[in-house]
C-alpha positions as CSV (number, residue, x, y, z in Angstrom):
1,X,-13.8,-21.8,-10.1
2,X,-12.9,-18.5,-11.6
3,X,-10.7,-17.9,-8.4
4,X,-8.1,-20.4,-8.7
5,X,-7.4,-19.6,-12.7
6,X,-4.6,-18.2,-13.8
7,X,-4.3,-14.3,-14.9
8,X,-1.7,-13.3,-17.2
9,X,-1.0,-9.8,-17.5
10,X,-0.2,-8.2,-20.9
11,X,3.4,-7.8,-20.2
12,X,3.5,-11.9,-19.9
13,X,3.4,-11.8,-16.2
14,X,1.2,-15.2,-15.2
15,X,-0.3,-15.2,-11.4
16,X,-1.6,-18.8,-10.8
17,X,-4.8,-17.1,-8.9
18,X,-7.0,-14.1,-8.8
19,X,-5.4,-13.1,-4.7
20,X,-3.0,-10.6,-3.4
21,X,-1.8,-9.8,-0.8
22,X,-2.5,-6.0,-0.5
23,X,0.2,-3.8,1.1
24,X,0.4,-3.9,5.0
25,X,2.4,-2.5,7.1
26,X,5.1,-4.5,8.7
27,X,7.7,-2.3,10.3
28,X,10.8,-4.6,10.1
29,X,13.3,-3.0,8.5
30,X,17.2,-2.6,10.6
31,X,17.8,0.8,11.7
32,X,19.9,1.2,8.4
33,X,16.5,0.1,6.0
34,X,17.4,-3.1,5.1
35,X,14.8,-5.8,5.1
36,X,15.7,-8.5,8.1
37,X,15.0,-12.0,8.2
38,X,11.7,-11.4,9.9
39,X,10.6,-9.8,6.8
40,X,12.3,-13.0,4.9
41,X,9.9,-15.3,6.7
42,X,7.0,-13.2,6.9
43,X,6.8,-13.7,3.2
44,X,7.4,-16.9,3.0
45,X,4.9,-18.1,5.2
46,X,2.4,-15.7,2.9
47,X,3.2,-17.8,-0.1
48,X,3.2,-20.8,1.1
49,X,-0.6,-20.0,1.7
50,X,-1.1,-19.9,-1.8
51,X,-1.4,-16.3,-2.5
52,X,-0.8,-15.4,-6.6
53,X,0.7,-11.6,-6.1
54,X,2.4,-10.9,-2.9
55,X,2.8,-6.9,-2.7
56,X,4.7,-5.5,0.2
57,X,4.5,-2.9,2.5
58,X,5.5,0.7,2.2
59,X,9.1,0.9,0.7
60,X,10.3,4.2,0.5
61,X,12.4,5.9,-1.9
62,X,14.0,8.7,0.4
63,X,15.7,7.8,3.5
64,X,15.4,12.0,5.1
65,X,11.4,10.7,3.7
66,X,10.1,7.7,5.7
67,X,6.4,7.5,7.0
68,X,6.9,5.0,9.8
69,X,9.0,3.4,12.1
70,X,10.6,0.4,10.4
71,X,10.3,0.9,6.5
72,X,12.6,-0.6,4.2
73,X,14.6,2.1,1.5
74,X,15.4,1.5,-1.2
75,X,18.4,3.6,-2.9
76,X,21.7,3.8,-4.1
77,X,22.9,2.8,-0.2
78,X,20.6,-0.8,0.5
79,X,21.9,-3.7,0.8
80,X,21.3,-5.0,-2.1
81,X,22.1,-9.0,-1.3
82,X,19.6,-8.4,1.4
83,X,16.8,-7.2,-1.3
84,X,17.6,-10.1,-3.0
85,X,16.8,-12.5,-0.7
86,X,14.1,-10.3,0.2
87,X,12.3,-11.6,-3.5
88,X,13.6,-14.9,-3.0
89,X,11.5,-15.6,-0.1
90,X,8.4,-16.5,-2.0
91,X,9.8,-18.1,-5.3
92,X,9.7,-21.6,-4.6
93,X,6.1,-20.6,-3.9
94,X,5.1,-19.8,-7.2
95,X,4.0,-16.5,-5.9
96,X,5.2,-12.9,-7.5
97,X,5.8,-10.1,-5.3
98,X,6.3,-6.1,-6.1
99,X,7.7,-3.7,-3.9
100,X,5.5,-1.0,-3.3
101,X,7.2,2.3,-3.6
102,X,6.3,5.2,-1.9
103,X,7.0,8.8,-0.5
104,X,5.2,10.2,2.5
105,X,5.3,13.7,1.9
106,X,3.4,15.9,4.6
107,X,2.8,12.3,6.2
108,X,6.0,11.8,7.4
109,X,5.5,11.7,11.3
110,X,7.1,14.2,13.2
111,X,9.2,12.4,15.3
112,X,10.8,11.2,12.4
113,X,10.6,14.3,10.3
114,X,11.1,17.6,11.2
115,X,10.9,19.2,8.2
116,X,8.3,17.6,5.7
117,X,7.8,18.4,2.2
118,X,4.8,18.5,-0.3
119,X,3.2,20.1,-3.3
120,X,2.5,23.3,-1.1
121,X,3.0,24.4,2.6
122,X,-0.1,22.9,3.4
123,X,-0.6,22.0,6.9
124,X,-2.6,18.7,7.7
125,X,-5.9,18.9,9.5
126,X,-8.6,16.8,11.5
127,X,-7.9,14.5,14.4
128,X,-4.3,13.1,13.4
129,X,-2.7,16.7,12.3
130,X,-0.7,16.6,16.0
131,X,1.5,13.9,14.9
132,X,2.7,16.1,11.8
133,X,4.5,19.2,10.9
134,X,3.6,22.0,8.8
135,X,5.1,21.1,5.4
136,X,7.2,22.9,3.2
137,X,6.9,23.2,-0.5
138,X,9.0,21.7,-2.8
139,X,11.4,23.5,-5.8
140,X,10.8,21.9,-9.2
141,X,14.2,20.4,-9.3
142,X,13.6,18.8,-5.9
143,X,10.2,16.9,-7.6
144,X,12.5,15.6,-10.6
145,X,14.6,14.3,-8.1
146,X,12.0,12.5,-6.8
147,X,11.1,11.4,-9.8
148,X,14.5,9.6,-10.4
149,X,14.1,8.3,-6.8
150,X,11.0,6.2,-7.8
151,X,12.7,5.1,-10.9
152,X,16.2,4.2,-9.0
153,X,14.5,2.1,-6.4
154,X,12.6,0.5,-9.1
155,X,15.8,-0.4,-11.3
156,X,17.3,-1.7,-8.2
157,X,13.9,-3.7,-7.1
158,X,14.1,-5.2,-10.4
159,X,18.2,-6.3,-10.4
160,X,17.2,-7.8,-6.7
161,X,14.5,-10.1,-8.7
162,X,11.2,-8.5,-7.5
163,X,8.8,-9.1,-10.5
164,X,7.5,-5.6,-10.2
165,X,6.8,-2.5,-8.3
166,X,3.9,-0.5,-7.1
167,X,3.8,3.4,-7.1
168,X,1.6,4.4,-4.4
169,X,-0.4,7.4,-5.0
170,X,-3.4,7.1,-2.6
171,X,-3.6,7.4,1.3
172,X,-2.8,10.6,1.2
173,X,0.9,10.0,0.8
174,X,3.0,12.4,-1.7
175,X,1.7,11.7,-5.2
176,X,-1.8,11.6,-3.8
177,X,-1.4,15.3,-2.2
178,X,-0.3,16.1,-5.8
179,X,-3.2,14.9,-7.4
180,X,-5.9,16.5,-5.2
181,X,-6.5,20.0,-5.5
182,X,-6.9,20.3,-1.6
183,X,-3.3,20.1,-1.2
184,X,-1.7,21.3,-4.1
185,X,-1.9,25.0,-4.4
186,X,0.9,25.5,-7.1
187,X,1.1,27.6,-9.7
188,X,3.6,26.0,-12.0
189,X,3.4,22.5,-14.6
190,X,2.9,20.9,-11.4
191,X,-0.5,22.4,-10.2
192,X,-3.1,23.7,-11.0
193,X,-5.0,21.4,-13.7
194,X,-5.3,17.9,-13.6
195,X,-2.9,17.6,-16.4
196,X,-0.7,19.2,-13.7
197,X,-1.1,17.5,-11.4
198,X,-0.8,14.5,-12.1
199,X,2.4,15.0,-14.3
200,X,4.5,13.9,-11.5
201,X,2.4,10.4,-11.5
202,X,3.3,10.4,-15.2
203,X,6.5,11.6,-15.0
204,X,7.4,8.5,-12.6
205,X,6.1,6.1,-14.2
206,X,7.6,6.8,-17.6
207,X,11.4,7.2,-15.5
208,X,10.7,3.1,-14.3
209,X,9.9,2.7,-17.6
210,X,13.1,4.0,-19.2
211,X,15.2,2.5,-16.7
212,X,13.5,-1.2,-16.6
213,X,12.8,-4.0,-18.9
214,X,9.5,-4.5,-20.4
215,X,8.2,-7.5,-19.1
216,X,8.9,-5.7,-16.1
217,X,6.0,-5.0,-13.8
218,X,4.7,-1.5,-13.0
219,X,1.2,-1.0,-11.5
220,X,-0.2,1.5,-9.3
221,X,-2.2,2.0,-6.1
222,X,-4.5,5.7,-6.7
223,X,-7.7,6.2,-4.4
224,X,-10.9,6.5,-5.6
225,X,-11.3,9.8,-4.0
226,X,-9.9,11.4,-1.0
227,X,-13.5,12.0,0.9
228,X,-12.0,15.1,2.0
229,X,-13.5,19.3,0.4
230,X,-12.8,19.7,-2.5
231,X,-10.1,17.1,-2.6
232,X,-9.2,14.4,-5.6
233,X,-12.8,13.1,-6.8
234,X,-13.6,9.6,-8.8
235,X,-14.1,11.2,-12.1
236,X,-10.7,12.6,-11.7
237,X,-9.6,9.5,-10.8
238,X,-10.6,7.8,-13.8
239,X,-8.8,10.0,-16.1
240,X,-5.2,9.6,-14.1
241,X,-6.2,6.0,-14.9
242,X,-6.8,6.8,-18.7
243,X,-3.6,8.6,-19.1
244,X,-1.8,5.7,-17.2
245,X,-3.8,2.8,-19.0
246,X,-2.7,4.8,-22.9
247,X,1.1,4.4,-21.3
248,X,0.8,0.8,-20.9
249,X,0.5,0.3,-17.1
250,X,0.2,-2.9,-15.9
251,X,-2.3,-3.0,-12.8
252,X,-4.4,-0.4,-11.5
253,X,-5.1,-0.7,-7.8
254,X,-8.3,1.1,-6.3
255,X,-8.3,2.3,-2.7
256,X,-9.1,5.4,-1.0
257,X,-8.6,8.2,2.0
258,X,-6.0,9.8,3.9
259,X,-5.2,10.6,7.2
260,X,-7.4,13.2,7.0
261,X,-10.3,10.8,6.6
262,X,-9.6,7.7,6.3
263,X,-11.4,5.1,4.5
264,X,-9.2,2.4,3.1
265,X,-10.2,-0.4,5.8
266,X,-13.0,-2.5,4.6
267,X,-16.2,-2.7,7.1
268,X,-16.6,-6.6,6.4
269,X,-20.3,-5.7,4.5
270,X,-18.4,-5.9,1.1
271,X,-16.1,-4.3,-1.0
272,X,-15.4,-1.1,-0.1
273,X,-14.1,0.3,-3.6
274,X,-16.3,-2.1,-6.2
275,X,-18.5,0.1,-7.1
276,X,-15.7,2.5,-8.7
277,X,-13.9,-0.6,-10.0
278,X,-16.9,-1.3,-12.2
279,X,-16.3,2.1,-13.4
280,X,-12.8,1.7,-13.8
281,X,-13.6,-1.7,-15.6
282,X,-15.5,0.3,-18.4
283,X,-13.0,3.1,-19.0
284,X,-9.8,1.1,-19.4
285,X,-8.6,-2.4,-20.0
286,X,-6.3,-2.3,-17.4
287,X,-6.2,-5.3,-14.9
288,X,-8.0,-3.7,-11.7
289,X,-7.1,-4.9,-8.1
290,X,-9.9,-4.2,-5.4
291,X,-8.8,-4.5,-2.0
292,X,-10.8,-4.0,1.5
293,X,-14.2,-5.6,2.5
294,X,-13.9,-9.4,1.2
295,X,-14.9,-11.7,4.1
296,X,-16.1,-14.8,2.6
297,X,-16.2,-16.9,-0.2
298,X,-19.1,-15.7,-1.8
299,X,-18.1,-11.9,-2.1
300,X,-15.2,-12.9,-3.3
301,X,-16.7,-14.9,-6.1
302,X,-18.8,-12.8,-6.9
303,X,-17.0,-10.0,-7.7
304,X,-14.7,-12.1,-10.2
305,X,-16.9,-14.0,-11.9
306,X,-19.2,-10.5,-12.2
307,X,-16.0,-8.9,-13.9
308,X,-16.2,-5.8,-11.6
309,X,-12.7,-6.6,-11.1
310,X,-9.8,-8.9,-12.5
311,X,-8.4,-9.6,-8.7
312,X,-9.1,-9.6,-5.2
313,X,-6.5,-7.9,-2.8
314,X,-6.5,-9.1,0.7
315,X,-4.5,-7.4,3.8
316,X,-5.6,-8.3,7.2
317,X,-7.6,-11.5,6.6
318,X,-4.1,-13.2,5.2
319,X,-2.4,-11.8,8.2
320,X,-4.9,-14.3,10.1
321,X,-5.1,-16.5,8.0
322,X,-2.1,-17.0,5.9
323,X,-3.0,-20.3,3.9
324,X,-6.9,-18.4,3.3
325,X,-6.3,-18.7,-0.5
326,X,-5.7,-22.6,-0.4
327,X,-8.9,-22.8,2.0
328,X,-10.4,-21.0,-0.6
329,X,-9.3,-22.7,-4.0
330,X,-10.4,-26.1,-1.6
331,X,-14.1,-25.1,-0.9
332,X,-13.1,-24.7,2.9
333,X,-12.6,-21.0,3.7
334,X,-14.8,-20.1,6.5
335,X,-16.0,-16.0,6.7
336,X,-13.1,-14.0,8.7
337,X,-14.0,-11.5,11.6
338,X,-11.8,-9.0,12.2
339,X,-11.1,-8.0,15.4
340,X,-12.0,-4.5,17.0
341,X,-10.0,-4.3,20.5
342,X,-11.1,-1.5,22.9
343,X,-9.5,-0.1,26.0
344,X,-12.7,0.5,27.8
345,X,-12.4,4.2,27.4
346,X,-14.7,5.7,24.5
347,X,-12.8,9.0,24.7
348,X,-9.2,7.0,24.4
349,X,-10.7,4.2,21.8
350,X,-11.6,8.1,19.6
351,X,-7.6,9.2,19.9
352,X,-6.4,5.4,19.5
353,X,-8.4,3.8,18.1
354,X,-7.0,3.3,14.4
355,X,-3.5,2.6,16.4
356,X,-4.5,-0.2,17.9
357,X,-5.5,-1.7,14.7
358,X,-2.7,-1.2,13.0
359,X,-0.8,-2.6,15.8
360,X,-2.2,-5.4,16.6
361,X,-1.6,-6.5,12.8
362,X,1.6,-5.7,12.9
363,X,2.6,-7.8,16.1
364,X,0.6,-10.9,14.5
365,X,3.1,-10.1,11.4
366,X,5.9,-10.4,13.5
367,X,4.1,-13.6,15.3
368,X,3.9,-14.7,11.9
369,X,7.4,-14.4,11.2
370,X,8.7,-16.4,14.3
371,X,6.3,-19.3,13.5
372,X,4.2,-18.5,16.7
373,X,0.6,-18.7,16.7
374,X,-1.6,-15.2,16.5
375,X,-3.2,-14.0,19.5
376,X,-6.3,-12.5,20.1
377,X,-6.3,-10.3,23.4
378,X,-10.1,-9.6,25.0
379,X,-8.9,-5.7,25.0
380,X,-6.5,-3.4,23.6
381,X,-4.0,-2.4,26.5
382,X,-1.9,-6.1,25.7
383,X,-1.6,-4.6,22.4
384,X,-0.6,-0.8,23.4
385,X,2.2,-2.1,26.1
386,X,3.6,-4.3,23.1
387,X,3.5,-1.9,20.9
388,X,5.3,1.3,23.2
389,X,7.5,-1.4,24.9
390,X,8.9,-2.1,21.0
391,X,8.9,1.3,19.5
392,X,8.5,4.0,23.1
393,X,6.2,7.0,22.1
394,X,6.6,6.7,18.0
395,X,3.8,3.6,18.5
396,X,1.4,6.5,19.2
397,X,1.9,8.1,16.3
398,X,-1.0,7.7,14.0
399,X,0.4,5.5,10.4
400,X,-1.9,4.2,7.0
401,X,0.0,1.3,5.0
């Protein structure tokens, strides 16, 4: 069965199975952003279930920069002992596991930034824009900065023993408001054309390059398209993937959205993205993860032994059902349904309703983490008195992974 074979990637990296863990967010970094012994167990448990590539949550580069409550940071102040027994957790798994890196930009949340930065003073807009403040643009020697950020967390990432790292430059996070034309106004080598735009994509990954070993693994996570006007569109898309595929990136991950619109959770008919990962497939030889939609065996077959894509990420369903990819592999995985939790209120489900998901998700995490069985509450309000009795009023505050 094509699932359970192994994938090698050209840099020599072997996976022992077509599943990954796609990114979700946990929220258990110390106040300091230093992973905790939650976050040791929480992976643990995820490869002991079997899962090939374990990629983490967001990790930011900039600690002034985060886009929730509870990211881990990685820079020149971590722990680094911690981060090493961060990527231990899951090596007696036979699991890998990257760090995804990331930079919120205009997403950071304002009760944790007051002053946000992006390509341009762009303000956000639709139903989440209240939980942010007006950006600020950055200088040129602020993005090269950045640039050396990404690169610094990644040398560190790789001295802890993480096998990789992810740049994340979809969700509407910083590198994604570079690339789409929506948000970037500039008029300098970092707007403007697409060349331009993406340069700081570029720019990043060739810094983790220089400062890492080649067997080293760097892969991305870019969206499709933004679904927002005139925003970053799929044929756009594919050519950031060309420029990256001719530099020798290791893993292209397809997603989508922003906070503006988002569109990154699967709706359990299928996979959201694999019409643009057969795309993808014929414009670069890139490995190509597709994450969001797979519910059951079958779609997940499918789509591998198809070759629409080289592996199948999975978020929430693992967070269920940690020990899926074994179920799987055995002929015994069931379909998964996803819970949708409501508070009774149509008007308050509209303002919440993407909070409670991502809540509840996280509190199973954290369930997961203590060895306790996951819950499933008949509505919402269990979840929402969790989540403001652990974080007060920042639980409100609308987050993507």
């Amino acid at each position: 069965m094509i699932v359970e074979q192994n994938f090698t990637l050209t840099n020599g990296l072997r996976l022992k199975n077509r599943i990954v863990k796609a990114a979700t967010s946990e929220t258990m970094g110390d106040r300091n952003g230093n992973p905790t012994t939650a976050l040791f167990n929480l992976y643990r448990n995820l490869a002991e279930g079997g899962t090939g590539l374990i990629i983490s949550g967001n990790v930011m580069v900039e600690r002034s920069a985060r886009g929730e409550f509870g990211n881990v940071v990685v820079d020149q102040d971590s722990n680094i002992e911690l981060l090493t027994s961060w990527a231990k957790s899951v090596e007696n798994h036979g699991s890998h596991f990257l760090l995804q890196l990331n930079h919120p930009g205009r997403q950071a949340p304002k009760t944790l930034n007051s002053k946000p930065v992006a390509p341009s003073a762009i303000a956000m807009t639709g139903p989440n824009a209240f939980a942010f403040n007006p950006p600020r643009a950055l200088k040129i020697m602020e993005i090269k900065e950045i640039v050396q950020k990404f690169a610094q967390a990644a040398e560190l990432a790789e001295t802890a023993g993480f096998s990789g790292v992810e740049i994340h430059a979809a969700h509407g996070y910083l590198l994604n408001q570079f690339l789409s034309p929506a948000v970037n106004r500039r008029h300098d080598q970092y707007g403007g054309s697409l060349a331009n735009r993406m340069r700081i994509v570029i720019e990043i990954y060739e810094a983790i390059r220089a400062r890492t070993r080649s067997n080293f693994t760097v892969a991305i996570k870019l969206n499709a398209a933004d679904f927002t006007p005139n925003g970053f569109m799929a044929e756009e898309s594919l050519k950031v993937m060309q420029e990256l595929a001719k530099r020798g990136i290791d893993l292209i991950e397809i997603s989508g959205g922003s906070y503006e619109n988002p569109k990154m959770m699967g709706n359990g008919q299928g996979a959201t993205f694999i019409e643009y990962a057969r795309m993808a497939k014929q414009t670069v030889d890139t490995p190509i993860i597709v994450t969001g939609g797979f519910r059951t065996a079958e779609g997940i077959k499918t789509a591998l032994s198809s070759g629409d894509t080289d592996l199948i990420g999975l978020a929430r369903p693992l967070i269920l059902q940690p020990d899926l990819p074994e179920k799987l592999i055995n002929g015994k995985m069931q379909p998964v349904k996803l819970h949708h939790f409501s508070t009774g209120w149509s008007w308050l489900d509209h303002r919440v309703g993407s909070l409670i998901g991502l809540a509840y998700y996280e509190q199973q995490m954290a369930r997961l983490a203590n060895g306790k069985p996951i819950k499933q509450p008949r509505t919402a309000w269990p979840i929402l008195l969790e989540a403001v009795e652990e974080q007060g009023l920042q639980a409100l505050i609308p987050r993507r992974r």
